[in-house]
PyMOL Python script that loads the backbone (N, CA, C, O; Angstrom):
from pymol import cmd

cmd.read_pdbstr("""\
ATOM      1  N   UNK A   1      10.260 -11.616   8.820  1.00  0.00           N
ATOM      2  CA  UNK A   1       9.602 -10.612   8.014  1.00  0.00           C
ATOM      3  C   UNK A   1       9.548 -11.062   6.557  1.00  0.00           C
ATOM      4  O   UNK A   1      10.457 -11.726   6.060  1.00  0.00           O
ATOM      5  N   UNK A   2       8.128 -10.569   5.678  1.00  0.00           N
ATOM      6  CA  UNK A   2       8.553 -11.003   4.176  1.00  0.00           C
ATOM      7  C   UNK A   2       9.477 -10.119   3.700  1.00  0.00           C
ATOM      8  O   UNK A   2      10.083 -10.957   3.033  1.00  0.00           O
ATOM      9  N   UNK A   3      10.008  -9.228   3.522  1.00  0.00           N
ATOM     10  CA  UNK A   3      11.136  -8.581   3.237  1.00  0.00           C
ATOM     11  C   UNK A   3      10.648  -8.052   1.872  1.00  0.00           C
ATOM     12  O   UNK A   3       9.613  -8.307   1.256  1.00  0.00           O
ATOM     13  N   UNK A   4      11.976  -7.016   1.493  1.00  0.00           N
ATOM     14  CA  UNK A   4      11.872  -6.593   0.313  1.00  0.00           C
ATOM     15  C   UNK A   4      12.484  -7.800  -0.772  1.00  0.00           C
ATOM     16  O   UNK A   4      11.768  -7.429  -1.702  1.00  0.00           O
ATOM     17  N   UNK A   5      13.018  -8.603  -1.186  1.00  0.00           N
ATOM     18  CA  UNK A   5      13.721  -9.911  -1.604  1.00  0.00           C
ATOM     19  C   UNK A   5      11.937 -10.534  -2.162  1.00  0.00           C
ATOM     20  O   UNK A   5      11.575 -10.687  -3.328  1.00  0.00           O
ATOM     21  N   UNK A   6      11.324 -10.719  -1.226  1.00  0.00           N
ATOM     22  CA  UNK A   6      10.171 -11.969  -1.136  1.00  0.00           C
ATOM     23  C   UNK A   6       9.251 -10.587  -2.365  1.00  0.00           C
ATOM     24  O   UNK A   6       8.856 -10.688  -3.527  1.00  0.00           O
ATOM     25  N   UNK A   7       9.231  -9.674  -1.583  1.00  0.00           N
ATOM     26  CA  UNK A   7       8.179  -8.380  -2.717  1.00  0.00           C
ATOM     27  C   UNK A   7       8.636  -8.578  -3.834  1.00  0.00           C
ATOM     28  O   UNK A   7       7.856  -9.080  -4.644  1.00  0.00           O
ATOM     29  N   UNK A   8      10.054  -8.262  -4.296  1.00  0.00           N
ATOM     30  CA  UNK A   8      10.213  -7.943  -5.613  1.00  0.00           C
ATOM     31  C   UNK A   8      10.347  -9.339  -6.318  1.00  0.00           C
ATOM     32  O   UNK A   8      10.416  -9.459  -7.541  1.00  0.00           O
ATOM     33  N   UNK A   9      10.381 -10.524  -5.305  1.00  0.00           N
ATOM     34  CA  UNK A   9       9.652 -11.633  -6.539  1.00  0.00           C
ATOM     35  C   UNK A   9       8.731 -11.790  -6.829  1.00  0.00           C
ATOM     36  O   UNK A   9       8.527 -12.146  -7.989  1.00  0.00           O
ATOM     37  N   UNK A  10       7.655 -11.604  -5.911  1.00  0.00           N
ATOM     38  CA  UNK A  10       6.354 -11.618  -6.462  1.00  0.00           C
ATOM     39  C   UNK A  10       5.717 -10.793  -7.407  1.00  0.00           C
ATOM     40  O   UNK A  10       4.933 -11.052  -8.321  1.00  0.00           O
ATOM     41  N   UNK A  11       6.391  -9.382  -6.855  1.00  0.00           N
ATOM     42  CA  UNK A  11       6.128  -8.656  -8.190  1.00  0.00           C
ATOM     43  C   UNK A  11       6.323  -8.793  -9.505  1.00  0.00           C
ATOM     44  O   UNK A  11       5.655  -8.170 -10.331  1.00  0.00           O
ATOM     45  N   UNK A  12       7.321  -9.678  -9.829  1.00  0.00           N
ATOM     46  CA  UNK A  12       8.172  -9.905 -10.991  1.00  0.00           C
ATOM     47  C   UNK A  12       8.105 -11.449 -11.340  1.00  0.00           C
ATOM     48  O   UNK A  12       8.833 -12.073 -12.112  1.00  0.00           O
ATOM     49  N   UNK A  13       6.998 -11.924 -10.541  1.00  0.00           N
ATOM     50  CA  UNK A  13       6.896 -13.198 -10.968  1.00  0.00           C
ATOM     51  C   UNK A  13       5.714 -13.116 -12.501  1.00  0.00           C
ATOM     52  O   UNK A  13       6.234 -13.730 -13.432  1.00  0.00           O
ATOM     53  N   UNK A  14       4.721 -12.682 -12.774  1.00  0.00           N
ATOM     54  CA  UNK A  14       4.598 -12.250 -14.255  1.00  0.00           C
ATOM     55  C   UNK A  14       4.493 -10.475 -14.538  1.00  0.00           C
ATOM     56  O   UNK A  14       3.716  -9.723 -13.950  1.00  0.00           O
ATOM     57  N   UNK A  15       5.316 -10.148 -15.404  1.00  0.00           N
ATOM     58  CA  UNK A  15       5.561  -8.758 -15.575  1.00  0.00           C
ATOM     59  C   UNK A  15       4.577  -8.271 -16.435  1.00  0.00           C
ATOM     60  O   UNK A  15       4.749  -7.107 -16.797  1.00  0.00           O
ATOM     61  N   UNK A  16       3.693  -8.791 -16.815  1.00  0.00           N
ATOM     62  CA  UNK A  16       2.576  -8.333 -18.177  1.00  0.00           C
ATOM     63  C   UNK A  16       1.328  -8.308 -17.827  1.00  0.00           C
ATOM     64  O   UNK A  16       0.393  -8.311 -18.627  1.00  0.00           O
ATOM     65  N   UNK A  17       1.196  -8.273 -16.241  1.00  0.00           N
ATOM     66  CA  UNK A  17      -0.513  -8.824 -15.928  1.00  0.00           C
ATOM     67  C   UNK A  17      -0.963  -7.393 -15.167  1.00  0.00           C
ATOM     68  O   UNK A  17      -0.270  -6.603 -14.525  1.00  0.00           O
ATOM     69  N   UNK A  18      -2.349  -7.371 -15.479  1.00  0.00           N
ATOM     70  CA  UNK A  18      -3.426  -5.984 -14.953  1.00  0.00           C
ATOM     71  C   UNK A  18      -2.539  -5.933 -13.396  1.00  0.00           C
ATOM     72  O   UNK A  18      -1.611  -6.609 -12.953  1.00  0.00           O
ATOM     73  N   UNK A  19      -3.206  -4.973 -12.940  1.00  0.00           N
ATOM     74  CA  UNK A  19      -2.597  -4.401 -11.398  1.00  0.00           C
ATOM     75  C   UNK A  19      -3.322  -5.336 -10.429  1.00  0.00           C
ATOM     76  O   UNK A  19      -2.805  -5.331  -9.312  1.00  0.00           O
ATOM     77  N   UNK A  20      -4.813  -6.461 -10.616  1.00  0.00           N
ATOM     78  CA  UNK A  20      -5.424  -7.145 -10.005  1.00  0.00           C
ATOM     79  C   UNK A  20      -4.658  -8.045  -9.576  1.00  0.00           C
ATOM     80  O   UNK A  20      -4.421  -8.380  -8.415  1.00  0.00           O
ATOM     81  N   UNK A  21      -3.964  -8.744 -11.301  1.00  0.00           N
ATOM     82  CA  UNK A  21      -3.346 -10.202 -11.065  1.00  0.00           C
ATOM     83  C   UNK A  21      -1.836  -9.811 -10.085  1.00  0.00           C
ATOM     84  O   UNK A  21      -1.393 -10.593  -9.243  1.00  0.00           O
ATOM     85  N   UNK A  22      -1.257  -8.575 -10.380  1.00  0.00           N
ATOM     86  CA  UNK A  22      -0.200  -8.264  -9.758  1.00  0.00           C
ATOM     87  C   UNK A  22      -0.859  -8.201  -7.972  1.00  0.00           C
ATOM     88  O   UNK A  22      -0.500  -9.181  -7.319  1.00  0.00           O
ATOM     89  N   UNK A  23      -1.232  -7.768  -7.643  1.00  0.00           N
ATOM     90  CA  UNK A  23      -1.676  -7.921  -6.364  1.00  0.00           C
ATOM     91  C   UNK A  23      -2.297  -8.781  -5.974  1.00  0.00           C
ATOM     92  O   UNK A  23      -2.382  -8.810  -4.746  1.00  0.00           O
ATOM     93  N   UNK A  24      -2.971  -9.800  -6.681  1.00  0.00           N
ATOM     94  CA  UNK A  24      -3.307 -11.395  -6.473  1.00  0.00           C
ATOM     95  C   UNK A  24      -2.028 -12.603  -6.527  1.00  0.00           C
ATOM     96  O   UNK A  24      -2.145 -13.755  -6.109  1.00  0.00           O
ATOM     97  N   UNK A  25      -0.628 -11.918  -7.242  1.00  0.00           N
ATOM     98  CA  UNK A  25       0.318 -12.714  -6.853  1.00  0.00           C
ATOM     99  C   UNK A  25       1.149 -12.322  -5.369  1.00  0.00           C
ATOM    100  O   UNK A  25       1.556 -13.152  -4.556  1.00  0.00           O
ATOM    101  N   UNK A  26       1.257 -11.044  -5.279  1.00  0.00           N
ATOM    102  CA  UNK A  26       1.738 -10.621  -3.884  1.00  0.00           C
ATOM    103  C   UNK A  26       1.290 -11.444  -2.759  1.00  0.00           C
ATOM    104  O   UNK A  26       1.881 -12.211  -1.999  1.00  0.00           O
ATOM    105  N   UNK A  27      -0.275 -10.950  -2.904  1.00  0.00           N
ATOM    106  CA  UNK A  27      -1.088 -11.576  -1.721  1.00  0.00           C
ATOM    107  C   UNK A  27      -0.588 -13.456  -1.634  1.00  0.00           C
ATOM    108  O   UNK A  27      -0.151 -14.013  -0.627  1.00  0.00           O
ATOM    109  N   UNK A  28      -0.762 -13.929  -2.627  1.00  0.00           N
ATOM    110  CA  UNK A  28      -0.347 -15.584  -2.544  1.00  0.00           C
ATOM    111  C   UNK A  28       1.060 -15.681  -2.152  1.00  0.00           C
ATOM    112  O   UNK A  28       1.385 -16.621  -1.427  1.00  0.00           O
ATOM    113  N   UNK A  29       1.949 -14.822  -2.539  1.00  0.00           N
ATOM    114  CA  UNK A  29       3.258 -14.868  -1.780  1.00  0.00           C
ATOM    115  C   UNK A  29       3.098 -14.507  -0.292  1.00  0.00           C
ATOM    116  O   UNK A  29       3.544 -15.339   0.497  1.00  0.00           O
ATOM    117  N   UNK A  30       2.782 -13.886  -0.010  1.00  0.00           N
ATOM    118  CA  UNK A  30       2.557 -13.428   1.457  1.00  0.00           C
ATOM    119  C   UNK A  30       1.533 -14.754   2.433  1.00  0.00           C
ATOM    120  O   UNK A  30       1.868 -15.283   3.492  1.00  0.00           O
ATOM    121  N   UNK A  31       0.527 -14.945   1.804  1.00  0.00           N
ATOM    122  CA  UNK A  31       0.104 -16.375   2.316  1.00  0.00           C
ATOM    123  C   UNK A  31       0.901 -17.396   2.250  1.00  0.00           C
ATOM    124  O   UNK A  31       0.679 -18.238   3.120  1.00  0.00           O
ATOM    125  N   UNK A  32       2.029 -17.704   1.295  1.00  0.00           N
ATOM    126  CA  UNK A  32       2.327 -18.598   1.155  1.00  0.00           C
ATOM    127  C   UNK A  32       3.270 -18.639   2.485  1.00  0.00           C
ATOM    128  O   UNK A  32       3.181 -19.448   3.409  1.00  0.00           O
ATOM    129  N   UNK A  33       4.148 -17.620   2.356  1.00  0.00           N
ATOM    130  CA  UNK A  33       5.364 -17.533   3.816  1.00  0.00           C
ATOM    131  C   UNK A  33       4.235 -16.904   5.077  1.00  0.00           C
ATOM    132  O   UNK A  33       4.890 -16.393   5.986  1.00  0.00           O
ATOM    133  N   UNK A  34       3.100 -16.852   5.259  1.00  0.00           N
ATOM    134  CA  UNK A  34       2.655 -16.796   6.703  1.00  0.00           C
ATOM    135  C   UNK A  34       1.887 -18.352   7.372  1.00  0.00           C
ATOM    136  O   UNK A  34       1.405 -18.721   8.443  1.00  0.00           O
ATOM    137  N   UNK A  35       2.172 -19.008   5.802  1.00  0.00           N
ATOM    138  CA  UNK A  35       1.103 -20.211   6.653  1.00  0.00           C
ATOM    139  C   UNK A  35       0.130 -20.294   7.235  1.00  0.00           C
ATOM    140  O   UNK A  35      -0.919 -19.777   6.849  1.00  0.00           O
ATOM    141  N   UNK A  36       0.277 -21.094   8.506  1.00  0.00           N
ATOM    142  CA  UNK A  36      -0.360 -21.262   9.498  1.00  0.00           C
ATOM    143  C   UNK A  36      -0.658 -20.189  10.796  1.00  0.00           C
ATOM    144  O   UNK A  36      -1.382 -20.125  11.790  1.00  0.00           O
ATOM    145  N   UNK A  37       0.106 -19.613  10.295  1.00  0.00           N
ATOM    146  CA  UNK A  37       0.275 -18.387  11.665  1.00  0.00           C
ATOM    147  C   UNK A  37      -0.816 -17.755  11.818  1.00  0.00           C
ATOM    148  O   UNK A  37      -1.653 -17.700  10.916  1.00  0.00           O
ATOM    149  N   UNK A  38      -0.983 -17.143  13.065  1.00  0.00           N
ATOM    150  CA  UNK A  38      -2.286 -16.520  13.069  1.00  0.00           C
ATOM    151  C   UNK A  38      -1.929 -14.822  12.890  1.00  0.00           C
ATOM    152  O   UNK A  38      -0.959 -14.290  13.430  1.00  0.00           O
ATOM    153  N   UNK A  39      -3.086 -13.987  11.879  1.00  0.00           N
ATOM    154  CA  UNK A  39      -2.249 -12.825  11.573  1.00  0.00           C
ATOM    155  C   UNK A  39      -2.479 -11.667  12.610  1.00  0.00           C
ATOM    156  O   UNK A  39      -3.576 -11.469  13.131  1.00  0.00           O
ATOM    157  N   UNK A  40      -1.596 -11.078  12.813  1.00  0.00           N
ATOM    158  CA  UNK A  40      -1.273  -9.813  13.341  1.00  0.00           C
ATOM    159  C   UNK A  40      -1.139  -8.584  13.322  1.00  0.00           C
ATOM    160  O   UNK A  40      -1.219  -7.720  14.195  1.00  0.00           O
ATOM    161  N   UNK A  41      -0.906  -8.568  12.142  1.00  0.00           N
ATOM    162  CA  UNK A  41      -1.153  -7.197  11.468  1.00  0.00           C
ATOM    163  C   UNK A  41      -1.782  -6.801  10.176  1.00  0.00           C
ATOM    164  O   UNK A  41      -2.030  -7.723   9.399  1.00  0.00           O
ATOM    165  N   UNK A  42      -1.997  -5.933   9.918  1.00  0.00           N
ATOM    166  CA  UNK A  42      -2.586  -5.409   8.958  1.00  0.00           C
ATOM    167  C   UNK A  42      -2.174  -5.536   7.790  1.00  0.00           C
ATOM    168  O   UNK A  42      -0.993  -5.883   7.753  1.00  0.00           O
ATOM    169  N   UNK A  43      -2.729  -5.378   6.656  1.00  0.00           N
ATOM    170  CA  UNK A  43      -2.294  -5.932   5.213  1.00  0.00           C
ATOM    171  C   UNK A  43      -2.961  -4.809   3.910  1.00  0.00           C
ATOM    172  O   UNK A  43      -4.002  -5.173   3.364  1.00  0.00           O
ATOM    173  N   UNK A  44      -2.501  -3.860   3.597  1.00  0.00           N
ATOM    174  CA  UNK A  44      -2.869  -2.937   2.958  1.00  0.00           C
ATOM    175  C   UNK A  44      -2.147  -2.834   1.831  1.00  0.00           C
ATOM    176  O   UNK A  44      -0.991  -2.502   2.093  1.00  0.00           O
ATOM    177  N   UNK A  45      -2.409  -3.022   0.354  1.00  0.00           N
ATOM    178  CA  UNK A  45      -1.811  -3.309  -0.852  1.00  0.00           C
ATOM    179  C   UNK A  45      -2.537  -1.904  -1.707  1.00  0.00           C
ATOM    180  O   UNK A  45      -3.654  -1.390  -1.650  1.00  0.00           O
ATOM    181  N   UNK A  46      -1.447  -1.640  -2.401  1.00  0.00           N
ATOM    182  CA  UNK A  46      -2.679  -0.836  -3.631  1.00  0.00           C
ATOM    183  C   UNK A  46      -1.264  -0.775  -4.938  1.00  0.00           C
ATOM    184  O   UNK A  46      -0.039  -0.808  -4.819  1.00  0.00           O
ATOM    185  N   UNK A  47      -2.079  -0.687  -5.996  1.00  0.00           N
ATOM    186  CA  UNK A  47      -0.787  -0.746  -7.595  1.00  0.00           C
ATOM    187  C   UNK A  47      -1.737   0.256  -8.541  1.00  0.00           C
ATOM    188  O   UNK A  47      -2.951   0.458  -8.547  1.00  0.00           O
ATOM    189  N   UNK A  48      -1.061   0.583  -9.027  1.00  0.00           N
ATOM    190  CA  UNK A  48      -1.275   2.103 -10.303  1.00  0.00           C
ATOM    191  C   UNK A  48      -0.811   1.504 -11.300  1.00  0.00           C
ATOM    192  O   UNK A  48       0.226   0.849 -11.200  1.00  0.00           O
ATOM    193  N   UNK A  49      -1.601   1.630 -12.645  1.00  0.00           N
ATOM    194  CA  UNK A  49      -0.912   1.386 -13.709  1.00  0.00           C
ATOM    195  C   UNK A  49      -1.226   2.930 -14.368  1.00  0.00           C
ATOM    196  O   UNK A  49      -2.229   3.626 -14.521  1.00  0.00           O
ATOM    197  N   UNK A  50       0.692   3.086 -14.760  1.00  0.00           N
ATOM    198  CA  UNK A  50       0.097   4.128 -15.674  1.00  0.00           C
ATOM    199  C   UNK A  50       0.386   3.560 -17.257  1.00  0.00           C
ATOM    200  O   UNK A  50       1.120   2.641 -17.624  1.00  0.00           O
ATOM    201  N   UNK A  51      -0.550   4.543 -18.102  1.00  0.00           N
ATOM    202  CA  UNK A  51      -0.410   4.825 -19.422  1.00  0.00           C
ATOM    203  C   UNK A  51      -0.467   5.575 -19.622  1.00  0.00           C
ATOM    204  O   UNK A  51      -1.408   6.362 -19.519  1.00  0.00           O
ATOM    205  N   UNK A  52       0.861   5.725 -20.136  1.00  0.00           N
ATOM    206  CA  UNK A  52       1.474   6.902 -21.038  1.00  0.00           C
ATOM    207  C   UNK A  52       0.908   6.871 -22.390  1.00  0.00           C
ATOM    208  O   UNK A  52       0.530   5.840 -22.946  1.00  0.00           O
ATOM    209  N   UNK A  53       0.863   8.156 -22.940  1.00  0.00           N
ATOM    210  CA  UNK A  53      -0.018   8.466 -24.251  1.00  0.00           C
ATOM    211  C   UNK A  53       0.161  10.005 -24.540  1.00  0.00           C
ATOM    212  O   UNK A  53       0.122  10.987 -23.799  1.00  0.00           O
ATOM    213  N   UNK A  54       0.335   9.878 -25.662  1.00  0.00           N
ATOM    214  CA  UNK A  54       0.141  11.601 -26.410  1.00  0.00           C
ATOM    215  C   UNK A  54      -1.168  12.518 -25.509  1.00  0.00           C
ATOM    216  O   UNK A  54      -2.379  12.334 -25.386  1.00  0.00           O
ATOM    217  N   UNK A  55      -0.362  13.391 -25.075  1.00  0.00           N
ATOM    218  CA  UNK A  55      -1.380  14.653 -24.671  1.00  0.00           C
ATOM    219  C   UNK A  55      -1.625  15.495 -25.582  1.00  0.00           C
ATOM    220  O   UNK A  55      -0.721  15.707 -26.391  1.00  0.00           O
ATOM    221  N   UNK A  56      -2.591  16.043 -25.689  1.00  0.00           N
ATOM    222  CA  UNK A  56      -3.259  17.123 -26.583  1.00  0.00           C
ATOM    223  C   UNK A  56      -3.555  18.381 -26.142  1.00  0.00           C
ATOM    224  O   UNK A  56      -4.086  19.192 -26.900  1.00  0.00           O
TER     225      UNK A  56
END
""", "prot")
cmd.dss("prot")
cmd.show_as("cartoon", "prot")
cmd.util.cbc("prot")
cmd.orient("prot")
């Protein structure tokens, strides 16, 4: 399994990038440990950025 270990590096492999590049590094981690394999299951990602800001 990629585990939670393999997630929270990828997540944290750059901490300053849009929610795209953050889910464009996941995805390359996850390719990277499936290789060759042929896939099996499903692959469903999604990231929120919030900003916080003065309400009025």
């Amino acid at each position: 399994m990629f585990g939670t270990d393999r997630m929270i590096d990828a997540l944290n492999k750059d901490t300053d990038v849009s929610p795209e590049k953050l889910l464009r590094n996941v995805r390359s981690a996850v390719d990277e440990f499936v290789g060759d394999a042929e896939q099996f299951d499903d692959l469903t990602m999604m990231c929120m950025e919030y900003k916080h800001g003065d309400i009025i």
